[in-house]
DOTORRO-229312 format. One line per 2 residues: their letters; for each residue x, y, z of N, C-alpha, C, O. Coordinates in nm, 4 decimals, always signed. Layout:
BEGIN
A	X:Y:Z:X:Y:Z:X:Y:Z:X:Y:Z | ...
***
This chain:
BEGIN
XX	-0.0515:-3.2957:+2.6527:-0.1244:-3.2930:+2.5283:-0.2161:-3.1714:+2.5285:-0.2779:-3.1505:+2.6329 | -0.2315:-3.0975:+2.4373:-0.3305:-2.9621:+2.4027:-0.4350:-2.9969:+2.3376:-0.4305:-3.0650:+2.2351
XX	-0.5490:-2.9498:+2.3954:-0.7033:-2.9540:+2.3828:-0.6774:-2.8454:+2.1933:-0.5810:-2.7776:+2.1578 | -0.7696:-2.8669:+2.1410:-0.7958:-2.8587:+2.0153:-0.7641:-2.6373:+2.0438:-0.6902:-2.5494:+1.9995
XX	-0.8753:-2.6520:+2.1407:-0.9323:-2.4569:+2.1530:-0.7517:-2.4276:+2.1606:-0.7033:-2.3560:+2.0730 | -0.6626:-2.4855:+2.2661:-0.5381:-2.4437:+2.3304:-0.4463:-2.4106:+2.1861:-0.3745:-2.3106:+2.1809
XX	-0.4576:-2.5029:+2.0760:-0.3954:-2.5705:+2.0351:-0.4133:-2.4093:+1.8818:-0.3380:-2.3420:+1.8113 | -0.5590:-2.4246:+1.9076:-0.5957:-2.3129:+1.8176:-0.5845:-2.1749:+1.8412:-0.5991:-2.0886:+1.7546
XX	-0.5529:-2.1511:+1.9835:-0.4939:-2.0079:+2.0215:-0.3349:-1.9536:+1.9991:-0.2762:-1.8459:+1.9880 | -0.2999:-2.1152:+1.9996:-0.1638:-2.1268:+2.0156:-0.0577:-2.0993:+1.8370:+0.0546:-2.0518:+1.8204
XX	-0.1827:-2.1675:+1.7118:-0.1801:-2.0928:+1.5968:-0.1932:-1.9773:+1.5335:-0.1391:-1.9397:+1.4295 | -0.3345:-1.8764:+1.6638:-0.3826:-1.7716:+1.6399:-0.2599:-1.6845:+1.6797:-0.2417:-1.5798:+1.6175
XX	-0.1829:-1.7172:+1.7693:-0.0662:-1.6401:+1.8604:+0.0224:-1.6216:+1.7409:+0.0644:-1.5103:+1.7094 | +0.0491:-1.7245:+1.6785:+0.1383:-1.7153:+1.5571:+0.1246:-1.6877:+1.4515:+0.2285:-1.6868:+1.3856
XX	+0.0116:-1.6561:+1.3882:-0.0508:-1.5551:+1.2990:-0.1011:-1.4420:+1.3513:-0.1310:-1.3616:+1.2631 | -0.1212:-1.4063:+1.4559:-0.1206:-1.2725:+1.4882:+0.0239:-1.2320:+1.4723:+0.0337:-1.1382:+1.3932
XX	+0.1176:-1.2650:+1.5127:+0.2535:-1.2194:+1.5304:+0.2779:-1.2138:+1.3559:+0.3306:-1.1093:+1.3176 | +0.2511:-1.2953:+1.2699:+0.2815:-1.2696:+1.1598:+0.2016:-1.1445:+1.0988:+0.2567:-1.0611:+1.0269
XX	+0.0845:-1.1406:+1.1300:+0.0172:-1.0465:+1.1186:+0.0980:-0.8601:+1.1187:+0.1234:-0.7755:+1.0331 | +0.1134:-0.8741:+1.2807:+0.1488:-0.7567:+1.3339:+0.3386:-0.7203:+1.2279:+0.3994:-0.6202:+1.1899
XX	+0.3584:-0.8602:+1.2233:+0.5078:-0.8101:+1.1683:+0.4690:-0.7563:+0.9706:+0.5157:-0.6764:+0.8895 | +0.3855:-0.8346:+0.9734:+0.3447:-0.7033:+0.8278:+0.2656:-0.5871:+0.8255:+0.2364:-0.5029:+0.7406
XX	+0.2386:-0.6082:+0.9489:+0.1853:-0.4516:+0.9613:+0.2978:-0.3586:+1.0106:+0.2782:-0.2380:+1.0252 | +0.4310:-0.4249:+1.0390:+0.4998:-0.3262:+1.0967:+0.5676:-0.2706:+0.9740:+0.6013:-0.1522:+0.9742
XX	+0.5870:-0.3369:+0.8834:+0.6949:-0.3371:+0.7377:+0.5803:-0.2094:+0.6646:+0.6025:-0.0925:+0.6330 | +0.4804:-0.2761:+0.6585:+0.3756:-0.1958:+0.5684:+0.4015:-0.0282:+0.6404:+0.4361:+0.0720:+0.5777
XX	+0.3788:-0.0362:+0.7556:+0.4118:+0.1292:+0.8437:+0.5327:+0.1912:+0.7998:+0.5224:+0.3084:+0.7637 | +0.6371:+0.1410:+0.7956:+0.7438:+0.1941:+0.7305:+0.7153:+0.2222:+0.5758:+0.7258:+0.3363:+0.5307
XX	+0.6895:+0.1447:+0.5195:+0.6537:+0.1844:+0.4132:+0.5610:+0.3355:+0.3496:+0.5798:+0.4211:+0.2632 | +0.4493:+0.3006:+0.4582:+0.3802:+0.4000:+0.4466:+0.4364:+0.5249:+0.4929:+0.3701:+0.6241:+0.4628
XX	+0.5125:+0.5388:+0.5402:+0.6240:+0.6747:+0.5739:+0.6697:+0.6837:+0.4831:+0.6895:+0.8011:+0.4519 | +0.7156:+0.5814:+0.3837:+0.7960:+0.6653:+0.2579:+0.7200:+0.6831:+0.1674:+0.7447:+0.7554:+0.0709
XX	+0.6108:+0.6168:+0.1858:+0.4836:+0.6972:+0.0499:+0.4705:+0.8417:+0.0619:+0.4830:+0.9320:-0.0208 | +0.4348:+0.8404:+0.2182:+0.3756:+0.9834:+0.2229:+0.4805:+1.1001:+0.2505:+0.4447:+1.2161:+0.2712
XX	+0.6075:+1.0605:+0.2489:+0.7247:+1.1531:+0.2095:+0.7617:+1.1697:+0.0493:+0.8238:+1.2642:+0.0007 | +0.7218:+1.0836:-0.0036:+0.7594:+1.0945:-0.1762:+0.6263:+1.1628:-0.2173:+0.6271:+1.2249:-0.3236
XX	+0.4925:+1.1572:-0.1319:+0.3855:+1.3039:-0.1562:+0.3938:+1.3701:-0.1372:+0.3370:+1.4532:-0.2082 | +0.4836:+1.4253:-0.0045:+0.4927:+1.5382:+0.0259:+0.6081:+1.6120:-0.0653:+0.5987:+1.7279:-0.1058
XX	+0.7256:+1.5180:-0.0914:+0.8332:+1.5938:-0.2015:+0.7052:+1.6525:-0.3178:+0.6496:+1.7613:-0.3328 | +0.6935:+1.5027:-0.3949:+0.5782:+1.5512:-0.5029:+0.5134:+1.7187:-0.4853:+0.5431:+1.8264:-0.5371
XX	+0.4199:+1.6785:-0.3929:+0.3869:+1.7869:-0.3928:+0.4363:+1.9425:-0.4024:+0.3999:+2.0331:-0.4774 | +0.5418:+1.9381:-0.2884:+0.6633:+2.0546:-0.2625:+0.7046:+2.0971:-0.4010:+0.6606:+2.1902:-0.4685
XX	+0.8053:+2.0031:-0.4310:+0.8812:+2.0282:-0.5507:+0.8565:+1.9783:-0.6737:+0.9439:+1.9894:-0.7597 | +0.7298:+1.9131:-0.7041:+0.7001:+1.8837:-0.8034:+0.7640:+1.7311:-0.8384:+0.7872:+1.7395:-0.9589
XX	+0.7912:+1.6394:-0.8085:+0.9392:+1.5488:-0.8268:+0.8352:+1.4114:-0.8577:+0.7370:+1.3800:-0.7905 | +0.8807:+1.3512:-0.9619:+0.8081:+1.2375:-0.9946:+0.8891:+1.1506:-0.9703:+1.0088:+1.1271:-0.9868
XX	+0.7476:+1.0798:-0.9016:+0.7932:+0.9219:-0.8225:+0.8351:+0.8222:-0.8777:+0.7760:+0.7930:-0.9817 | +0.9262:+0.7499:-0.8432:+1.0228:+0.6424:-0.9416:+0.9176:+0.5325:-0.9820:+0.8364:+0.5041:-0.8940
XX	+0.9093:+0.4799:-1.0780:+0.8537:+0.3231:-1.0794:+0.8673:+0.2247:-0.9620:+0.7668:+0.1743:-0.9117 | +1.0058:+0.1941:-0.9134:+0.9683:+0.1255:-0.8170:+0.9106:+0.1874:-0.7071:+0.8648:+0.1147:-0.6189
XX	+0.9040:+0.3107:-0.6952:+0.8104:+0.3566:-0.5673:+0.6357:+0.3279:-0.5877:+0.5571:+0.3187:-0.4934 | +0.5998:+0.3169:-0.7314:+0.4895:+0.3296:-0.7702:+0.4415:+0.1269:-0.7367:+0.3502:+0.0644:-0.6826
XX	+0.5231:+0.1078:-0.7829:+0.5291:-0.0431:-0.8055:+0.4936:-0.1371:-0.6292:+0.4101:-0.2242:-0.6045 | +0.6148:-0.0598:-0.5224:+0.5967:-0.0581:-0.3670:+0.4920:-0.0568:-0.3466:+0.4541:-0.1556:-0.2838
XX	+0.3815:+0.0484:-0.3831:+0.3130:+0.1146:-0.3245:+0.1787:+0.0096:-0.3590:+0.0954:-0.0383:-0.2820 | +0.1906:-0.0008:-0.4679:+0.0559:-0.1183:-0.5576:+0.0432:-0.2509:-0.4463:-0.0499:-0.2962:-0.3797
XX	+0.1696:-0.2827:-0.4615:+0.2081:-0.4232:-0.3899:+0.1776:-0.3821:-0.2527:+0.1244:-0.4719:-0.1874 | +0.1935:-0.2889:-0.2001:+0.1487:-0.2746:-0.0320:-0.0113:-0.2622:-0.0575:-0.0814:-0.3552:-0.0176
XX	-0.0605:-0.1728:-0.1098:-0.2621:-0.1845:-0.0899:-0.2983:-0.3332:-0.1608:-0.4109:-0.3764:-0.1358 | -0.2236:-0.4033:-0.2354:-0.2823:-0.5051:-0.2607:-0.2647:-0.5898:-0.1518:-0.3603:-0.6513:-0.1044
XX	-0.0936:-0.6037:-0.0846:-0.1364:-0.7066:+0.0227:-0.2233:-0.6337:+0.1342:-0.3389:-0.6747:+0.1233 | -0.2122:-0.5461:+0.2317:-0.3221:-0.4531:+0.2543:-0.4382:-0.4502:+0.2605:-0.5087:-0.3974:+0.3464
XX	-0.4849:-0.5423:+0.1130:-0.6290:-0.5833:+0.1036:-0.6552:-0.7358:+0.1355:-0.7645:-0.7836:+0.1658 | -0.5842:-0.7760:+0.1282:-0.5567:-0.9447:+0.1097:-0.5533:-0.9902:+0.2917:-0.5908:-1.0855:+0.3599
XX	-0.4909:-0.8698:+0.3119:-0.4966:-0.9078:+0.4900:-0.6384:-0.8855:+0.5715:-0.6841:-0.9415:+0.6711 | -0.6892:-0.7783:+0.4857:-0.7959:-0.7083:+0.5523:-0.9236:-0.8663:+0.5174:-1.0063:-0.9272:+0.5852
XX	-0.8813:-0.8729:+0.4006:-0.9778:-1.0159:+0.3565:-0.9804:-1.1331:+0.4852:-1.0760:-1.1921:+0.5355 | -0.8359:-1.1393:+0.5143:-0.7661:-1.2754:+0.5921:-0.8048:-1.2389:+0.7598:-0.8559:-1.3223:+0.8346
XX	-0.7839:-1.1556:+0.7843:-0.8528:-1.1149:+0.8944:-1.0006:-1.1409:+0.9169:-1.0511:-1.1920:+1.0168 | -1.0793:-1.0844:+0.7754:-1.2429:-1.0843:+0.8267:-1.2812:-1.2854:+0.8385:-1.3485:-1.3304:+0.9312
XX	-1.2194:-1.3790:+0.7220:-1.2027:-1.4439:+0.7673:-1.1711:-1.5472:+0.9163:-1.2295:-1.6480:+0.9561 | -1.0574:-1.4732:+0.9712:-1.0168:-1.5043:+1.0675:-1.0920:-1.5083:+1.1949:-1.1050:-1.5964:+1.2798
XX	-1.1565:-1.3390:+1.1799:-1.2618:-1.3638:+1.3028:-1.4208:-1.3908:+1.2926:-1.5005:-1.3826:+1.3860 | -1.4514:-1.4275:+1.1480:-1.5487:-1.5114:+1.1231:-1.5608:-1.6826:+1.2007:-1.6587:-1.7404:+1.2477
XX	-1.4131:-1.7270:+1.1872:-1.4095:-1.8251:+1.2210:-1.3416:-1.8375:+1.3730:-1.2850:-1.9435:+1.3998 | -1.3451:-1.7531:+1.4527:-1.3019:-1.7446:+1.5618:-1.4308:-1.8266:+1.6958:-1.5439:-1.8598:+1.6602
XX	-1.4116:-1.8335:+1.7515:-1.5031:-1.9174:+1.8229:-1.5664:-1.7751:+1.9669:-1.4839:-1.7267:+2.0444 | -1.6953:-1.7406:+1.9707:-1.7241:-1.6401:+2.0683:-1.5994:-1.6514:+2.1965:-1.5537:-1.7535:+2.2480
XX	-1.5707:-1.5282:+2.2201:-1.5425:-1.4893:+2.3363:-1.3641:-1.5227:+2.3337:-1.2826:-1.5252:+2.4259 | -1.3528:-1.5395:+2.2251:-1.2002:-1.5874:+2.2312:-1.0979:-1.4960:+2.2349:-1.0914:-1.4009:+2.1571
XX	-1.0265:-1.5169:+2.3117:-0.8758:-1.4001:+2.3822:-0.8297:-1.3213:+2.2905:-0.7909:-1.2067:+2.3134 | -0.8303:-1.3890:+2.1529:-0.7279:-1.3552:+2.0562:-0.7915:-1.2229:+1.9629:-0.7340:-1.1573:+1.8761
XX	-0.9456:-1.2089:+2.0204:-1.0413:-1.1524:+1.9025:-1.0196:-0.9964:+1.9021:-1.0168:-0.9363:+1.7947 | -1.0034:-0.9269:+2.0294:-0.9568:-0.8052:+2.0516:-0.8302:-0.7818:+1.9515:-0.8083:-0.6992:+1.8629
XX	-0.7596:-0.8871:+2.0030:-0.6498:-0.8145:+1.9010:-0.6294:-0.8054:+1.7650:-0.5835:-0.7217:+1.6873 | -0.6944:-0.9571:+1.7567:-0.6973:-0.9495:+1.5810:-0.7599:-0.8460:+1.5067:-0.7252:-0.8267:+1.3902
XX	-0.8685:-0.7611:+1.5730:-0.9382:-0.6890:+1.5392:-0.9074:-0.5182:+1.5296:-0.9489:-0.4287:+1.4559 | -0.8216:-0.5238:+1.6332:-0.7369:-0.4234:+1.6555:-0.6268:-0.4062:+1.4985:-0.6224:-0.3140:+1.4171
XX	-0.5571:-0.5229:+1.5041:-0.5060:-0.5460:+1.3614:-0.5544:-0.5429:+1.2693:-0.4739:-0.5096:+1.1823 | -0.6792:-0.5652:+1.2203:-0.7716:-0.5202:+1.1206:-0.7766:-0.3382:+1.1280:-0.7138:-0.2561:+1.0612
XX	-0.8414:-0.3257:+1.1979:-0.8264:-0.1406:+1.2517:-0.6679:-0.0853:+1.1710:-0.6641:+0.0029:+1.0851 | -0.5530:-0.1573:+1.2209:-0.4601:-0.0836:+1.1692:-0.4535:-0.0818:+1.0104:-0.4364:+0.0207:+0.9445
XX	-0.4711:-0.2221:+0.9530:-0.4701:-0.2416:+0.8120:-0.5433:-0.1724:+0.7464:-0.5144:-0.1279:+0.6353 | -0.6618:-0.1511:+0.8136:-0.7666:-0.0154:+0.7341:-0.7142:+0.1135:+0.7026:-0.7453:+0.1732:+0.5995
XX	-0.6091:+0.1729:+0.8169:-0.6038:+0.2996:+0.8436:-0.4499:+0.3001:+0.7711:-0.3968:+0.4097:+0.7529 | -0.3780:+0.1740:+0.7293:-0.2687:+0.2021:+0.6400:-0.2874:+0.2002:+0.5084:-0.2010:+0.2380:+0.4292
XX	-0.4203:+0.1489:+0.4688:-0.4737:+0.1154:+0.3374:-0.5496:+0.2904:+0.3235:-0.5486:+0.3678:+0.2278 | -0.5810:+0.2981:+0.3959:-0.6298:+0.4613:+0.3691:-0.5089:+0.5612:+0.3298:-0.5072:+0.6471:+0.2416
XX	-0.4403:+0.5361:+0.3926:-0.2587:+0.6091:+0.4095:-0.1775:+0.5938:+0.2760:-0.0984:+0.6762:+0.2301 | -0.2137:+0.4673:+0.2205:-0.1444:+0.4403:+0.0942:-0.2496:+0.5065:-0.0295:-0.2176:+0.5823:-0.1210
XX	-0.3834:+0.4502:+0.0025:-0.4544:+0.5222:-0.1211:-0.4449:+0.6710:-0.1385:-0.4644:+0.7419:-0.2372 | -0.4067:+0.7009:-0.0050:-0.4365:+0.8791:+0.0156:-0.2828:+0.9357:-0.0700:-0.2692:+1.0511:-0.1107
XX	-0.1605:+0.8088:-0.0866:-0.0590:+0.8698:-0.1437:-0.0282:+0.8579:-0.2843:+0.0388:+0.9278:-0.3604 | -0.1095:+0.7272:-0.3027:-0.1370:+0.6982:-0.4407:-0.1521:+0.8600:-0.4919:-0.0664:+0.9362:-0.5367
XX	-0.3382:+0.8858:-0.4590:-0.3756:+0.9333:-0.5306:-0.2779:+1.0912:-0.5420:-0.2964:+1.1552:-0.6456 | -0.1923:+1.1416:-0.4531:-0.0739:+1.2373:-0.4222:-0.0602:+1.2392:-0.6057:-0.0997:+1.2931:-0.7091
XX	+0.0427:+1.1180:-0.5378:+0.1825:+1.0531:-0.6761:+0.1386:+1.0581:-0.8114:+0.1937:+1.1061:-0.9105 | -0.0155:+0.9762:-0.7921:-0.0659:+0.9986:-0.9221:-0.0712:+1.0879:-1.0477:-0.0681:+1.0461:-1.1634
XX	-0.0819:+1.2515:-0.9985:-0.1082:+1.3329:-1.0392:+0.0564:+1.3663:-1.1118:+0.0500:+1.4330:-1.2151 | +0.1805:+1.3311:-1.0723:+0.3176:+1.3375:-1.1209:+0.3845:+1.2254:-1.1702:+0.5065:+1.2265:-1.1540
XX	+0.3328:+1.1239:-1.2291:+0.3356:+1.0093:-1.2763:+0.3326:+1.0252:-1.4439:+0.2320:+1.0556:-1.5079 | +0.4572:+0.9995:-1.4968:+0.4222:+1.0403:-1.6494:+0.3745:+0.9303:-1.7288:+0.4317:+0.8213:-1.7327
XX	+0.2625:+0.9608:-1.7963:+0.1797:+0.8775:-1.9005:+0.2033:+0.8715:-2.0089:+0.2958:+0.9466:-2.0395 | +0.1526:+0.8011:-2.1092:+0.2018:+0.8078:-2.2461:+0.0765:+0.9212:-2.2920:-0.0340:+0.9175:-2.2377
XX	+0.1024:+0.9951:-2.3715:+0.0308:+1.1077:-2.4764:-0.0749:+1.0995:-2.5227:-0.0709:+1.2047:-2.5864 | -0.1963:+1.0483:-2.5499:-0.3041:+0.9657:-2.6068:-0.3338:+1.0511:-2.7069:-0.3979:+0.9998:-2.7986
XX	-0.3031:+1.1826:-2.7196:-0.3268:+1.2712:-2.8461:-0.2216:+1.2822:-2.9042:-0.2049:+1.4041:-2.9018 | -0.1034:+1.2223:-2.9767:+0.0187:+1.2857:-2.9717:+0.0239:+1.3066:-3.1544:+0.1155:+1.3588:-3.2179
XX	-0.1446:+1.2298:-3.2265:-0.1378:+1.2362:-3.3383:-0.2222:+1.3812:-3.3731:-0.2206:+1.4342:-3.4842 | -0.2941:+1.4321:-3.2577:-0.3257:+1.5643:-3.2559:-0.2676:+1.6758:-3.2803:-0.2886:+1.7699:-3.3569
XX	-0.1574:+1.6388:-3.1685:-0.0772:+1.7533:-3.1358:+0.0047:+1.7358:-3.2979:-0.0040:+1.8285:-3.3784 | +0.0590:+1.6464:-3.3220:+0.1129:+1.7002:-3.5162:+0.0879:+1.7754:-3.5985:+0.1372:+1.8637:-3.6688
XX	-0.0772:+1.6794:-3.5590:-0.1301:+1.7603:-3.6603:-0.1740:+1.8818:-3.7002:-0.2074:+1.9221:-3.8117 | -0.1679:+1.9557:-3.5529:-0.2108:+2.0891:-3.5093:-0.0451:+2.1679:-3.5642:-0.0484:+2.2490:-3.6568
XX	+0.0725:+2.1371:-3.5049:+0.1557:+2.1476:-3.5732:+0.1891:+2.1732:-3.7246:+0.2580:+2.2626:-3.7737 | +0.1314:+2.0852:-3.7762:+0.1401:+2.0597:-3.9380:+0.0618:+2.1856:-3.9813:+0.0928:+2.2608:-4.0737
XX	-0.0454:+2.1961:-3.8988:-0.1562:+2.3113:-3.9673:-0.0906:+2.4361:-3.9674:-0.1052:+2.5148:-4.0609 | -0.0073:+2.4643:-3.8531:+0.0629:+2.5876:-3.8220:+0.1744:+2.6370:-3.8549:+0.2157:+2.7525:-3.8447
XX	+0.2559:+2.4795:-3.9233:+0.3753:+2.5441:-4.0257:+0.3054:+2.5750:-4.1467:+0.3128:+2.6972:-4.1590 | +0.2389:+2.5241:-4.2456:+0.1696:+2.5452:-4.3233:+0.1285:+2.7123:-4.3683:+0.0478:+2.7338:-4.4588
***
């Protein structure tokens, strides 16, 4: 039979592992952000919707982990085995959430918008056939 602490390391073991396996997906990911910035950038090449769409959905979960984590070792009990690492895993989620915002803001800039003047531009038109 497992003592409650055993029992609770033995959950922490298995959310760390879940942990680390979305941090491993998110890393890949973040390689193809920051290759579709670097095209961007290079050649000018605008990023597909679903790349834009990837990218949202990764800093949002990203954030959601970083949340679940501070949680996690809020409620961790002093001195516990598991705290190094979880924390370590926090560390990475920071530094991929930096990685994604840093490609966002890349992509951003080649991302086509809708026109917000486009009754301007007519009309400037209109003035000049005239």
């Amino acid at each position: 039979m497992s003592t409650p602490v055993q029992q609770q390391t033995l959950e922490s073991d298995s959310e760390l592992d879940e942990i680390r396996g979305l941090l491993d997906a998110w890393n890949v990911e973040c390689d193809r952000f920051r290759e579709a910035a670097a095209l961007a950038l290079k050649g000018g090449e605008v990023p597909s919707t679903s790349l834009i769409e990837a990218l949202e959905y990764a800093h949002d979960g990203l954030i959601g982990l970083i949340e679940v984590t501070d949680q996690m070792l809020a409620e961790l009990p002093g001195g516990h085995p598991d705290f190094a690492q979880l924390l370590q895993a926090q560390g990475v989620a920071i530094s991929l959430l930096e990685s994604v915002s840093n490609s966002y803001d890349v992509l951003d800039r080649f991302i086509s918008k809708p026109v917000a003047d486009a009754k301007t531009i007519g009309r400037e038109m209109r003035i000049a056939a005239e």
